[in-house]
MDTraj code that builds the backbone (N, CA, C; nanometers):
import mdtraj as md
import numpy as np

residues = "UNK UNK UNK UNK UNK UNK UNK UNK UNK UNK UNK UNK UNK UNK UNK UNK UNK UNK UNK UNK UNK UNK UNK UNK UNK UNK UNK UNK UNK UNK UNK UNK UNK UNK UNK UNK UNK UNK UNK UNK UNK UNK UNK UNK UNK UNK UNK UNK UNK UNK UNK UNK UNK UNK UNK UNK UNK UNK UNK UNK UNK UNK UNK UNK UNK UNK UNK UNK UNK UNK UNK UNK UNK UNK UNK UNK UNK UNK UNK UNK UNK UNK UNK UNK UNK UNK UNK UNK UNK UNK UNK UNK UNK UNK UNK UNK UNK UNK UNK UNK UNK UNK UNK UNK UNK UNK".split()
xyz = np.array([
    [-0.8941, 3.8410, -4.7609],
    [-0.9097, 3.9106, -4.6351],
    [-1.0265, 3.8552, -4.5536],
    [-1.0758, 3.7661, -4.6075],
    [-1.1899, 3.7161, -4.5302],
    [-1.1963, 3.6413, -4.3907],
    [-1.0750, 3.6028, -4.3960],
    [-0.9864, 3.5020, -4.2763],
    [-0.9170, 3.5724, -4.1936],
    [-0.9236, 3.7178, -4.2019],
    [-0.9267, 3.8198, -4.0787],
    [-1.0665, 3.8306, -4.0208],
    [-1.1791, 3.8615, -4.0449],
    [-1.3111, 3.9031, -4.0079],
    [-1.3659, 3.7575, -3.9614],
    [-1.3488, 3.6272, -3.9861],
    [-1.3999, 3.4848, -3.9297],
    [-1.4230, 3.4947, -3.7851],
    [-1.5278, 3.4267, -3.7031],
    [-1.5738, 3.4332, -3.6523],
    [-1.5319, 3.3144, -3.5391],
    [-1.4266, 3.3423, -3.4174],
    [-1.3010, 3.2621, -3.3609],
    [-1.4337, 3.1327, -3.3116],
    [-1.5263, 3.1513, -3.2855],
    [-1.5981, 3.0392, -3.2105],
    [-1.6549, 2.9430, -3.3099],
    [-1.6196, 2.9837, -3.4656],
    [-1.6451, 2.8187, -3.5541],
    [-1.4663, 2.7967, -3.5715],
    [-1.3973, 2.8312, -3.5420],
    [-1.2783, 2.7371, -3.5593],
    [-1.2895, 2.6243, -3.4566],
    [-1.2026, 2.5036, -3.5438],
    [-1.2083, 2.4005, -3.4532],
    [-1.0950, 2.3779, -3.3836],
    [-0.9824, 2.4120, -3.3965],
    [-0.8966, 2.4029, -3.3451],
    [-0.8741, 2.4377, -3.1907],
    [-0.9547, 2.5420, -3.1488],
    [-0.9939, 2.6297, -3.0176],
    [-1.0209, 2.4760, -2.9626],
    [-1.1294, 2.3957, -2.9732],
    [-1.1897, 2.2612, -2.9148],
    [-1.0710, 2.2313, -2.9128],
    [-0.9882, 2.1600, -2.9663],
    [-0.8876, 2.0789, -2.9813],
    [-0.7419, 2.1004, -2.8719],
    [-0.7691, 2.2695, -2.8787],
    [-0.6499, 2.2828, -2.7185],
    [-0.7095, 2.2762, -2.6587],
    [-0.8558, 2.3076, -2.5908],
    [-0.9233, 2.2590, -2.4726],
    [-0.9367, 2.1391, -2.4070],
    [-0.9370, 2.0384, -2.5080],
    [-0.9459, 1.8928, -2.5092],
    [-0.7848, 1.8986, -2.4104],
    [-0.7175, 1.9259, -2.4736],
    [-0.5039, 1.9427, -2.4320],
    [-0.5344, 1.9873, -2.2676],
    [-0.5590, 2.0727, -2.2681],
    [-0.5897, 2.1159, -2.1427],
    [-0.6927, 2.0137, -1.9943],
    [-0.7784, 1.9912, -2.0814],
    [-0.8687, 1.8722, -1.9647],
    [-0.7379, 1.7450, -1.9605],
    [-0.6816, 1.7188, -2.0713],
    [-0.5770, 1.6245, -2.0440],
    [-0.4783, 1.6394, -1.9297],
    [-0.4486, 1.7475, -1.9420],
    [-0.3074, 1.7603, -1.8781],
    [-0.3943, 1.7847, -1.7520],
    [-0.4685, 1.8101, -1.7102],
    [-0.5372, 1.8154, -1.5444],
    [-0.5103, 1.6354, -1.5330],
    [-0.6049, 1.5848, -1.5913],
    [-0.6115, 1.4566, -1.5559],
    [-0.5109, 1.3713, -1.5468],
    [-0.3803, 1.3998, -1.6447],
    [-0.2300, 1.3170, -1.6203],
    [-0.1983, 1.3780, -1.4797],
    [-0.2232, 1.5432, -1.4402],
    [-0.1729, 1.5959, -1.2864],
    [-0.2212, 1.5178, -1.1688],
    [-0.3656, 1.5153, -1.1806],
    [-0.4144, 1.4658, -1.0932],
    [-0.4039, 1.2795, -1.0954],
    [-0.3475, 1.2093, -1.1658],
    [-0.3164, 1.0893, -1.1818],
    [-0.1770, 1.0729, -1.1269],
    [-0.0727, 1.1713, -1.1690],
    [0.0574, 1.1604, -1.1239],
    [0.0488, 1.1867, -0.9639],
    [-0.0364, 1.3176, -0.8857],
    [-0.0524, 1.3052, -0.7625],
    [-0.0772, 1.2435, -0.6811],
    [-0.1957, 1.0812, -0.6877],
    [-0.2264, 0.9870, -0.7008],
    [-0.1573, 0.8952, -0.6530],
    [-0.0594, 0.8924, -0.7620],
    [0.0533, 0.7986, -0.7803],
    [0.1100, 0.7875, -0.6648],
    [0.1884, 0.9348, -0.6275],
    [0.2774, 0.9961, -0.5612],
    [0.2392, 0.9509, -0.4027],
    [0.0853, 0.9428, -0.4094],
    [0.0243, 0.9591, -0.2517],
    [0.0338, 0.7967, -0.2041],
    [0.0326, 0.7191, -0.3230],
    [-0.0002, 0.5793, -0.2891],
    [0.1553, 0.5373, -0.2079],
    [0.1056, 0.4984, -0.0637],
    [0.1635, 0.3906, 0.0141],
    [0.3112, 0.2896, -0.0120],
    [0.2448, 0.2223, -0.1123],
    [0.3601, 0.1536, -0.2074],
    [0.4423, 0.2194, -0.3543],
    [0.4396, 0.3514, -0.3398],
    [0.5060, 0.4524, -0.4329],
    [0.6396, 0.3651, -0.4488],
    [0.7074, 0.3153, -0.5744],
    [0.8286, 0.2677, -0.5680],
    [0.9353, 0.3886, -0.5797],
    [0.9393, 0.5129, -0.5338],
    [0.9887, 0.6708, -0.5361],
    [1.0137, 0.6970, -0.3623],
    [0.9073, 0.6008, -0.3305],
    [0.8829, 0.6498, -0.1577],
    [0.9973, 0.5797, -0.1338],
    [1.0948, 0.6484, -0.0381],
    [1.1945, 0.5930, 0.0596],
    [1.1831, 0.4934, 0.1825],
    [1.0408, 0.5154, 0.2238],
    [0.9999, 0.4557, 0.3705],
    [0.9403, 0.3444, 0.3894],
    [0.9816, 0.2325, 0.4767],
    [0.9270, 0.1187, 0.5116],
    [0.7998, 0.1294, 0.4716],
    [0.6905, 0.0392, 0.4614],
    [0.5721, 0.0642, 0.4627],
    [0.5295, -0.0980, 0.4491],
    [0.4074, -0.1534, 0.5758],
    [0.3747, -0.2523, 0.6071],
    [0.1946, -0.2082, 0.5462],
    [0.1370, -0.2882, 0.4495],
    [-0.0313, -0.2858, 0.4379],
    [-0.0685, -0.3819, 0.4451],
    [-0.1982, -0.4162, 0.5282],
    [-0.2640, -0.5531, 0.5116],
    [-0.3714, -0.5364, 0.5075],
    [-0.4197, -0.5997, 0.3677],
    [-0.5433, -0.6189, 0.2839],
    [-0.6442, -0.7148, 0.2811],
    [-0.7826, -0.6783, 0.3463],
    [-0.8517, -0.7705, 0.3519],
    [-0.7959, -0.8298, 0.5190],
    [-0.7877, -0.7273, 0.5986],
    [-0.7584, -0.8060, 0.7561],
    [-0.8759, -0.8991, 0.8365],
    [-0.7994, -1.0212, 0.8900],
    [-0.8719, -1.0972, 0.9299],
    [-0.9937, -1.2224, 0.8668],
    [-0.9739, -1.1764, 0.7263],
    [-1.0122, -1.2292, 0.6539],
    [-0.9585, -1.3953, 0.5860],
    [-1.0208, -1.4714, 0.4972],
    [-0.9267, -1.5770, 0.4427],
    [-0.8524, -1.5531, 0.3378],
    [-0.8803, -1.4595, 0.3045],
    [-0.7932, -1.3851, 0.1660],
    [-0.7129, -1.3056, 0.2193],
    [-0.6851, -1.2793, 0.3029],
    [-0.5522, -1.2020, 0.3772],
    [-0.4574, -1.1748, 0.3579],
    [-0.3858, -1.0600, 0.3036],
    [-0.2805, -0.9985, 0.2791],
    [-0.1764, -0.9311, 0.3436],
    [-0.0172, -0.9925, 0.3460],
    [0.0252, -0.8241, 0.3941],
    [0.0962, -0.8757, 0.2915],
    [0.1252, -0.7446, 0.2613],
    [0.2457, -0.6623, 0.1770],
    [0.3154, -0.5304, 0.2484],
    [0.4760, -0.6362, 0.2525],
    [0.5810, -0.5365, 0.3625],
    [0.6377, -0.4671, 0.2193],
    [0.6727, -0.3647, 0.2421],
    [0.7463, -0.2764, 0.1306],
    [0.9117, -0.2317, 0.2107],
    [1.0438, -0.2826, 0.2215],
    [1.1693, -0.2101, 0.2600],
    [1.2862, -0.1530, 0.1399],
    [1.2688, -0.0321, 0.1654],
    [1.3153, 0.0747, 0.0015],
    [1.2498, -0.0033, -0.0999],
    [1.3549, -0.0792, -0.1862],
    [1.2364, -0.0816, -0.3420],
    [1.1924, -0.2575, -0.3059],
    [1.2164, -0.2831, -0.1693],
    [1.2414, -0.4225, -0.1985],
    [1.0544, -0.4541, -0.1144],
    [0.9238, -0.5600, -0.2474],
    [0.8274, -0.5522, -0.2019],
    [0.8064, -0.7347, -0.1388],
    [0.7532, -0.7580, -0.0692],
    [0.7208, -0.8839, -0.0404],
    [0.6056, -0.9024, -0.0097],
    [0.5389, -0.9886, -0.0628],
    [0.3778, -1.0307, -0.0390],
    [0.3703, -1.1928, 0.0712],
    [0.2851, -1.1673, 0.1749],
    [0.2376, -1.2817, 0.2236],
    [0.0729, -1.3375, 0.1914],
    [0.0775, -1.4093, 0.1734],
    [-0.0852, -1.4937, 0.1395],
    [-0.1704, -1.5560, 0.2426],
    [-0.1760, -1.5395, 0.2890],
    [-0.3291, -1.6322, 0.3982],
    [-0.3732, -1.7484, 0.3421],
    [-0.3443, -1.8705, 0.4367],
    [-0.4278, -1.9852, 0.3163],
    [-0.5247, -2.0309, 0.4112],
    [-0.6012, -1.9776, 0.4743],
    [-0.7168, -1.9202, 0.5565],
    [-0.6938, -2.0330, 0.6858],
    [-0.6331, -2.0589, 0.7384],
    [-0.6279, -2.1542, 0.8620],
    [-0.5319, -2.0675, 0.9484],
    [-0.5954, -2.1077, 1.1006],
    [-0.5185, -2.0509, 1.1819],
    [-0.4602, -2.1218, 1.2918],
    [-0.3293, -2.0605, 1.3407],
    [-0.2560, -2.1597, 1.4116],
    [-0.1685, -2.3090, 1.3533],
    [-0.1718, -2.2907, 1.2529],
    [-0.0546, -2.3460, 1.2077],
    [0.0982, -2.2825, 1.1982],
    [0.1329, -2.4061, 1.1979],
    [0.3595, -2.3664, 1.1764],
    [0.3952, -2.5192, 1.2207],
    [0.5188, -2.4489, 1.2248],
    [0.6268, -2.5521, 1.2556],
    [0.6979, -2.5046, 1.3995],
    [0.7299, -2.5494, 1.5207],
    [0.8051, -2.5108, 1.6410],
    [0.7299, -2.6047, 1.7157],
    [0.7721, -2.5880, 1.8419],
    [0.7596, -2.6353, 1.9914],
    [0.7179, -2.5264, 2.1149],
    [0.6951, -2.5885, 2.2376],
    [0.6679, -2.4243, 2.3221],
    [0.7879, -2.4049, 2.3496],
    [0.8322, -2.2973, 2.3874],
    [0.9437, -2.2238, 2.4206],
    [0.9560, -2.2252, 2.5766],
    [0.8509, -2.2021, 2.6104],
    [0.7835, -2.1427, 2.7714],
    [0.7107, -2.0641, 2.8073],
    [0.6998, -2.0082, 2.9403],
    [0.5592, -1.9455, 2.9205],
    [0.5980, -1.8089, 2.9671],
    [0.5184, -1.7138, 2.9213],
    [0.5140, -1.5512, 2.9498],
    [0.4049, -1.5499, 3.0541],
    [0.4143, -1.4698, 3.1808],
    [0.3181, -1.3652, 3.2388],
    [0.3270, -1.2796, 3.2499],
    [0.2136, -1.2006, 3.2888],
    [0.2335, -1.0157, 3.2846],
    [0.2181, -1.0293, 3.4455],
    [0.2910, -0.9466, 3.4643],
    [0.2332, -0.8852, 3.6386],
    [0.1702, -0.7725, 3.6188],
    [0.1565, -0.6843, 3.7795],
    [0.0399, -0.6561, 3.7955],
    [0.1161, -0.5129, 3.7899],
    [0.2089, -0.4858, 3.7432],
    [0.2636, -0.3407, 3.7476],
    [0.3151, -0.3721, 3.5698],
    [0.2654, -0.4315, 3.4980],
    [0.2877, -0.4514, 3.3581],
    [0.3775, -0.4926, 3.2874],
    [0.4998, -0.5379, 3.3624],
    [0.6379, -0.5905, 3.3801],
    [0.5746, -0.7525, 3.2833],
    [0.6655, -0.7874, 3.1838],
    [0.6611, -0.8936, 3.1250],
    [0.7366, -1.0172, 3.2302],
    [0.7186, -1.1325, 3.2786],
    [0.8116, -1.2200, 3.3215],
    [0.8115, -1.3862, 3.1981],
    [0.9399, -1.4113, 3.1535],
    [0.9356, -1.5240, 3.0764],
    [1.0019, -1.6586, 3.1648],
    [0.9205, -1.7936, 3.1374],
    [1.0457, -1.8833, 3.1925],
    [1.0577, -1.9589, 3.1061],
    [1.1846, -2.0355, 3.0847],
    [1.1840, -2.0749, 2.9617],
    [1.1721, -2.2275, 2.9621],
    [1.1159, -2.2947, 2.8879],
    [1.0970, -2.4660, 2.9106],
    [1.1740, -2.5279, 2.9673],
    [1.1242, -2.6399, 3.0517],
    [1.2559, -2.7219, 3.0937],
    [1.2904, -2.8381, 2.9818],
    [1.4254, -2.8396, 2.9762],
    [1.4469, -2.9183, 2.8668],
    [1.4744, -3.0588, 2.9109],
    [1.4477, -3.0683, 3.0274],
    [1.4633, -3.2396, 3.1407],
    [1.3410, -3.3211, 3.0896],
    [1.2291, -3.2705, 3.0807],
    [1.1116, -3.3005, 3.0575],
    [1.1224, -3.3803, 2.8592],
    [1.1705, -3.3410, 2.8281],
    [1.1437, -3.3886, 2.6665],
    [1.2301, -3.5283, 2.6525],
])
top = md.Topology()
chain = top.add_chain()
for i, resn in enumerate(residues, 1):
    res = top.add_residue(resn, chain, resSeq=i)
    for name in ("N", "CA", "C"):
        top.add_atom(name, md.element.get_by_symbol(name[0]), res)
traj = md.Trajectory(xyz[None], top)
């Protein structure tokens, strides 16, 4: 009968679900986390991030449904491949005007 009258605050077991308990906060608050992040592979929605902007380490990462694609920066600017097209002005009521190259000239 002695193990009726024991004294609940030297069992150890009491520690041992408490421990259970700080766990399961911390898997909650990890799964919420998860959930909030941008590139969630759960999230349905487009999602464009770019990391390190303007930088030479420059990132985007486009996300469309599960499908992710990474671009790299190899720190130079104004490079490609093309020709001019022609030239754009803005007018003065904000109207775009384009003309397009003459192709007599090449």
């Amino acid at each position: 009968m002695k193990l009726l009258h024991d004294d609940e605050s030297l069992n150890p077991i009491l520690s041992a679900v408490n421990l259970i308990d700080v766990f399961l906060v911390i898997i909650a608050a990890l799964l919420i986390s998860i959930a909030q992040n941008p590139l969630n592979p759960f999230n349905s929605e487009d999602v464009t991030v770019v990391k390190n902007a303007g930088k030479k380490n420059m990132e985007v990462i486009i996300k469309k449904g599960k499908k992710l694609t990474k671009y790299k920066s190899n720190g130079k600017i104004g490079e490609g491949e093309g020709v001019k097209a022609g030239v754009a002005y803005k007018m003065k009521d904000g109207s775009m005007v384009y003309i397009p190259e003459d192709k007599k000239g090449e």
